[in-house]
N, C-alpha and C positions, 0 to 999 in steps of 0.2 A: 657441908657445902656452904661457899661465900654468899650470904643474903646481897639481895641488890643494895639495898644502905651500905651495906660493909664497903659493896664496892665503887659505891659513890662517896663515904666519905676517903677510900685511899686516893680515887680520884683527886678529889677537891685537896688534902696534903700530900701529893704530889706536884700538882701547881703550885702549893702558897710554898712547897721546896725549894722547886727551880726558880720561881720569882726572887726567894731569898738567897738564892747562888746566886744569882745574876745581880741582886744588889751590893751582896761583896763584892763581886768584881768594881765596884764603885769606888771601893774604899781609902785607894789613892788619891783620887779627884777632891778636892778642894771647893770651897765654898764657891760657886757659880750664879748668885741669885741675880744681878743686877742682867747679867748676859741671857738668863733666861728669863728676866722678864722682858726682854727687847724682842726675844724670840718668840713668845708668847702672843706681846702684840703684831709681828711682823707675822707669823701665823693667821692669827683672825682676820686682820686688814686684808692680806691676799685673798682668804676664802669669802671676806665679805662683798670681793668683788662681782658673787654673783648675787647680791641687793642692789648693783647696776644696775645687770642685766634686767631685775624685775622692774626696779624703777625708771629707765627706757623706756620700754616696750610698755609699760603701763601708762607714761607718760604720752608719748610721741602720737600714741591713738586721738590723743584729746587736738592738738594738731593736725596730724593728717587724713582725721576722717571728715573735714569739711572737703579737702581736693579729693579725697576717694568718692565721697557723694557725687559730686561734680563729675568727676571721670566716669562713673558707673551708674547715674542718675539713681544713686540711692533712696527708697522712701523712708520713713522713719522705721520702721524694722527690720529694715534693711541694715540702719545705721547701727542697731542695735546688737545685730546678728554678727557683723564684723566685729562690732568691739566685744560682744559676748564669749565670741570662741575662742580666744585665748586663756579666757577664764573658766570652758570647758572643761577644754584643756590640761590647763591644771589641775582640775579635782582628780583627773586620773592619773598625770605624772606624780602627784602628792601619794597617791596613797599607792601606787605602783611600785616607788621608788624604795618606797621602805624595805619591804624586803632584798630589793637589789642590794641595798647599803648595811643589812644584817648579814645578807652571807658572802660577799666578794668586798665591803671595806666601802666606810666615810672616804674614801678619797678616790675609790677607782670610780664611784656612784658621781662625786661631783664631775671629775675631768669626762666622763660619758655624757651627762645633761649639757657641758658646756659643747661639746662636738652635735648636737642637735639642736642645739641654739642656731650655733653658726650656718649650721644647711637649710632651717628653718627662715632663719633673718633673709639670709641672699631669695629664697621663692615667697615668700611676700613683695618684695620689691620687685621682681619681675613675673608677679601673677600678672596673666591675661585676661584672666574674668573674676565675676565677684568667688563664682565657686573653689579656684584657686587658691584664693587670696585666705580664705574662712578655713580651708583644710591646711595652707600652711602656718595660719594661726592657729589651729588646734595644735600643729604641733611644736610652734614656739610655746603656747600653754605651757603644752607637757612639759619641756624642758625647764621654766621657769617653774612649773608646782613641784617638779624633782629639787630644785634648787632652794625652796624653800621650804621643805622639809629638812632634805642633809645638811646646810651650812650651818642652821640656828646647834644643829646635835651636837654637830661636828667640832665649834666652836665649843661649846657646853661644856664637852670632855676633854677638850684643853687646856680648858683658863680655871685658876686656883678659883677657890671660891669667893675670895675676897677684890676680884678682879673680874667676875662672869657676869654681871650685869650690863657694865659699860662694851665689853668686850663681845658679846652674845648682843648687843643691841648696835653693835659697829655695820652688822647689815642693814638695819633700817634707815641709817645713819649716810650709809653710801646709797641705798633705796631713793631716800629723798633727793643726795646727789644725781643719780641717775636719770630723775622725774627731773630737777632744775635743767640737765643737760638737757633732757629732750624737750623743754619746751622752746630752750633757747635754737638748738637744733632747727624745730620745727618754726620758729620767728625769723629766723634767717634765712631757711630756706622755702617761704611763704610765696614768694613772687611768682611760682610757675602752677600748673594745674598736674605737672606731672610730679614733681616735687616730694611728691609722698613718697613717691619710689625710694629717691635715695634717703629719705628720712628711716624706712623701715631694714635697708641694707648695711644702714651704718650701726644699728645694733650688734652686726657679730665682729664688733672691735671689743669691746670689753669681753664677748666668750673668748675672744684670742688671748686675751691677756687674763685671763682666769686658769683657763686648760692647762696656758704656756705655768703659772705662775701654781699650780697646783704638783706639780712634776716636782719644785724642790720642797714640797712641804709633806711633814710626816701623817702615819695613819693613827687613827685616834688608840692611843695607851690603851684605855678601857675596851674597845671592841678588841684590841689585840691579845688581855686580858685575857677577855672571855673566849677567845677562840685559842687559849694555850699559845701563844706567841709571848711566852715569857720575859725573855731575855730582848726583843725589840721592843716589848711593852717597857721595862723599866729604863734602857738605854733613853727611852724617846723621855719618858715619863722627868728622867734625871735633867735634860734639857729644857725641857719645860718649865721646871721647879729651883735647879740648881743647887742644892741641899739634901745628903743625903738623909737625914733624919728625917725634912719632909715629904722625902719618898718614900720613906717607912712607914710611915705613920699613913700617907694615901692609899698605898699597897693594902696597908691592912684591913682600912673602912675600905675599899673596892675587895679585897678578896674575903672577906665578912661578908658584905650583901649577900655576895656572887654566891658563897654556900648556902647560905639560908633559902636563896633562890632554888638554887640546886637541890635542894631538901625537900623541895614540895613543889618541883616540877610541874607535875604530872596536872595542878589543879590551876598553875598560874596563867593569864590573860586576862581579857581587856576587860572580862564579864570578871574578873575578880573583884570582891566586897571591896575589901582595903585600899582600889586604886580610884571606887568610883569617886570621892572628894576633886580627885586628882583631873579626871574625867572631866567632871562639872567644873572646875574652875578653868582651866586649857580652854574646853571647848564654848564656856559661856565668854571668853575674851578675844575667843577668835572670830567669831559668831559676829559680836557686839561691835568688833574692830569696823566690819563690812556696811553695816545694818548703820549702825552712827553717821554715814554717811560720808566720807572722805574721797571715796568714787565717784560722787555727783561732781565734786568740784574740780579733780585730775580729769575724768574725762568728759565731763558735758560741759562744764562753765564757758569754753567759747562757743558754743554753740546757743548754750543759752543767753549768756550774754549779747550777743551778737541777736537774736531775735529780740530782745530789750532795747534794741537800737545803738549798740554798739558797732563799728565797724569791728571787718575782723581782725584787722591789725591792731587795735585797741584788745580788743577781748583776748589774742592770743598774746601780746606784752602784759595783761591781767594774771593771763596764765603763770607766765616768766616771774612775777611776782610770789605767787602760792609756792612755783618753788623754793626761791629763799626766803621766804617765812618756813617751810616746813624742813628747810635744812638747817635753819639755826633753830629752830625747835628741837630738832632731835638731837644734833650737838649738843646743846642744854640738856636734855635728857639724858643723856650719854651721860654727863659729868656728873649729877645727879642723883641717877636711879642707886647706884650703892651706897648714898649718903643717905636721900630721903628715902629709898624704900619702893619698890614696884604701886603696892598698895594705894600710899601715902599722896603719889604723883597722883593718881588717877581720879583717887576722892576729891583733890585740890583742884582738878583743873577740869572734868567732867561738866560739873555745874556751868561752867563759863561758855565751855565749848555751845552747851546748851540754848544759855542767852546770847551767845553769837548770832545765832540759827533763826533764832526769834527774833532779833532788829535787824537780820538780812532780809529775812520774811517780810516786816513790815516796810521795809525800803519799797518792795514791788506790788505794796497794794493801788499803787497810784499805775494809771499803763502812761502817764508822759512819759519821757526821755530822762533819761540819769542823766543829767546835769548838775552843776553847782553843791551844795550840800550833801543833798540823796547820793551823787556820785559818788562823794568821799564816804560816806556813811554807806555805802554798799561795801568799798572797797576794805573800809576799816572792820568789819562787821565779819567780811571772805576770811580775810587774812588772821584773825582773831579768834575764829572758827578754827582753821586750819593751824594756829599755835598751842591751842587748849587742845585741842581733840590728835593731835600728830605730837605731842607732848608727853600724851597720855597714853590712850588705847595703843595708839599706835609704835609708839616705841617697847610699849611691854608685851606685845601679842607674841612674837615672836620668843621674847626670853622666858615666859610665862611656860606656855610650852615644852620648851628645851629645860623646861630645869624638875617641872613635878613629877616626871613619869621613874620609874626604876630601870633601870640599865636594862634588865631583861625584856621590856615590852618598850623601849624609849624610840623606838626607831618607827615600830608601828605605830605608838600612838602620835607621835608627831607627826605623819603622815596625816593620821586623822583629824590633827588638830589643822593642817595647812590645808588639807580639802574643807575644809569645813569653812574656812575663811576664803578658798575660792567658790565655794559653793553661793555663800553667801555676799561675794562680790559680784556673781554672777545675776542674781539674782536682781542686786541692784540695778545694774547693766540694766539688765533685759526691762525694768519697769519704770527708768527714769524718767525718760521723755514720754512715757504714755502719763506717768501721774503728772508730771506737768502739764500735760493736757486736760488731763482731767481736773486736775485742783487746782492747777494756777500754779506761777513760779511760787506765790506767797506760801500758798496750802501744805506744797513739796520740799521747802524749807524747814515749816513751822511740824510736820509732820516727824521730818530727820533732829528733829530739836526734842521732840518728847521720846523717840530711842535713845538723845542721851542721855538724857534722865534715869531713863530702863538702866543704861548702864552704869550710871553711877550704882544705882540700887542693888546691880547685881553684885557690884564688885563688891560692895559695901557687905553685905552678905554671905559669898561664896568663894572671895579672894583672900586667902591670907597672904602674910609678909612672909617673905623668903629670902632677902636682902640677907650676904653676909652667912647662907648655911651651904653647907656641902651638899652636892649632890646623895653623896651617901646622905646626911641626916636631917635631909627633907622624906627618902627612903622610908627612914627608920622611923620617923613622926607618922610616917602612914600608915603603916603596919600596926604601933601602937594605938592608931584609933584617934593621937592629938596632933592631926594636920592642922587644925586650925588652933586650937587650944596655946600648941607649943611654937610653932612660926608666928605668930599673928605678933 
């Protein structure tokens, strides 16, 4: 009788067969690299349209919840509760989603979140009451925490390794675009008290143009890999690469893990020994992204500002501000992170972010008026904050994630990693404006200044360098026990 191994390993060469049928059929085609790196990038760009989506709808709150207070006579947990539920939200579409995108596919998972964007967008803007309004932000959440699980993965398994940092960070990248749109959005369309409305409807323009723009892009090689989809794994895989040699060579490290995987089934998940490193650094950067405080200033800074004695047209053009500091930060970052290094960014620029935090803090120990000096040393102090810390944490949480888990748990645990960062966005949310109550703007500043600290410590510690390795042989480091040793 055929033992089960026997007949998993004819299993596993019978795939790495048909995979190498279907790469001869290559064997006419001719060198392709420059066309598939256009394709590559024009791939991620499309997908990273739904870091729009997030950075909207996480922006536009910080605008239109002074006219929803005003329309719904919000009290401060009130204001809290709206902005909170979207970040609900997402802790459930994050960690819902992954499974959806393990077994029906990275691309029918993303065009699905971006069709519940769009029905979510349109009933926010025409909720009737607060109850409304908080249930169809639970399920704009959802849709957004689905979209930042699948795009970072989705991405991940497309771009060569020597091109996945910049290209896996091209979401945060249009995130911050997204947050500049909406604050501008929301500065434009500031003059009415109903106003909010169409600020929160005009979100499902970019799910249109995600959904639309996902239909001509392919399903990720590697999950079509693993689900025996042979021959459209290596077709897609040849496009992406343009080289048949370095499709050989990818084939090989992906159908190597993929056995090994295969081999010891029975014992692998998230409670496995060898992925906990993996574990701990994902989830202490996603964690640390929220907690650092980047959410205080997208969504309360004109509200806080504006009780500092700012009008609100003043404090909401402040806002307009943070975004293009925090879009030419990530752009920076982008070009970047595969030159210096995930790590390298973070250790550099953490410490600053830090002392931002602390001479914003001491700007508001005085209660006068921000005027003269103190004004520009507020605003230099915001923005300075917002380039060290959106530089850093913020550009690598996302590729952090997408890049340390193994193919066979990468879909869950990214999930886990993207709940974890709306958990603890959430969380912010829900305690901003009471610590400002309680401590003073100064206190709640100076407070989000000693978690960067925490984070620099952490990274420094439990982050290795990954810059420039394959997916596969970040894998393989794990397995050996030298995730840190041998990346670092």
């Amino acid at each position: 009788m055929t033992s089960i191994p026997d007949i998993q390993d004819l299993s596993r060469c019978q795939t790495h067969q048909r995979a190498l049928t279907a790469l001869a059929d290559l064997v006419h085609r001719g060198d392709q690299t420059l066309s598939a790196r256009r394709y590559v990038s024009i791939a991620a760009a499309v997908a990273a349209v739904g870091g729009l989506l997030f950075g909207y709808d996480t922006g536009i709150i910080a605008s239109a919840l002074i006219f929803v207070t005003q329309t719904f006579s919000l009290s401060t947990a009130g204001q809290e509760w709206v902005a909170a539920a979207l970040n609900i939200g997402a802790i459930f579409g994050a960690l819902l989603s992954g499974p959806v995108s393990d077994r029906w596919g990275r691309r029918p998972a993303i065009m699905g979140a971006a069709g519940i964007f769009i029905v979510a967008s349109l009933g926010c803007g025409l909720a009737p009451d607060v109850g409304t309004l908080v249930a169809a932000r639970l399920w704009l959440g959802a849709a957004i925490g689905a979209t930042t699980q699948i795009v970072p993965v989705y991405v991940a398994e497309l771009a060569p390794a020597s091109r996945r940092g910049g290209l896996v960070s091209l979401f945060q990248l249009v995130f911050s675009l997204g947050l500049l749109l909406a604050f501008f959005v929301g500065y434009e369309l500031s003059g009415s008290a109903e106003s909010w409305r169409a600020m929160f409807m005009l979100g499902a323009v970019p799910a249109i143009l995600l959904g639309l723009g996902m239909l001509f892009l392919p399903e990720s090689p590697r999950w079509l890999l693993h689900h025996e989809h042979e021959r459209r794994a290596v077709s897609i895989l040849y496009k992406l690469r343009g080289h048949k040699d370095i499709v050989r060579q990818e084939l090989d490290d992906v159908l190597k893990v993929d056995a090994g995987e295969a081999a010891g089934a029975g014992g692998l998940g998230l409670r496995t020994r060898w992925i906990r490193p993996a574990l701990i650094a994902a989830l202490g950067v996603a964690a640390f992204s929220q907690l650092s405080g980047p959410n205080v200033i997208v969504y309360y800074a004109p509200i806080i500002l504006s009780q500092a004695g700012l009008g609100h047209s003043a404090a909401l053009l402040t806002s307009v501000s943070v975004g293009v500091t925090s879009t030419i930060t990530t752009a920076m970052g982008i070009a970047l992170i595969d030159r210096i290094g995930r790590r390298r960014m973070m250790l550099c620029m953490l410490p600053v972010a830090a002392l931002s935090l602390f001479v914003l803090g001491a700007v508001f120990l005085s209660s006068a008026p921000l005027v003269g000096v103190r004004l520009y040393l507020m605003v230099l102090s915001l923005l300075g904050y917002i380039f060290f810390n959106f530089g850093s944490l913020s550009v690598a949480v996302w590729l952090i994630a997408a890049e340390v888990f193994p193919l066979f748990i990468r879909s869950k645990a990214m999930g886990l990693a993207s709940a974890t960062v709306w958990l603890s966005d959430t969380l912010v949310s829900l305690v901003t404006l009471s610590l400002v109550q309680a401590f003073g703007t100064t206190g709640t500043f100076w407070l989000f200044g000693f978690i960067n600290l925490a984070a620099f410590a952490f990274v420094w510690k439990y982050v290795p360098e990954t810059a420039g390795t394959t997916l596969e042989g970040i894998e393989s480091a794990l397995k050996r026990g030298s995730f840190y040793k041998n990346i670092r």
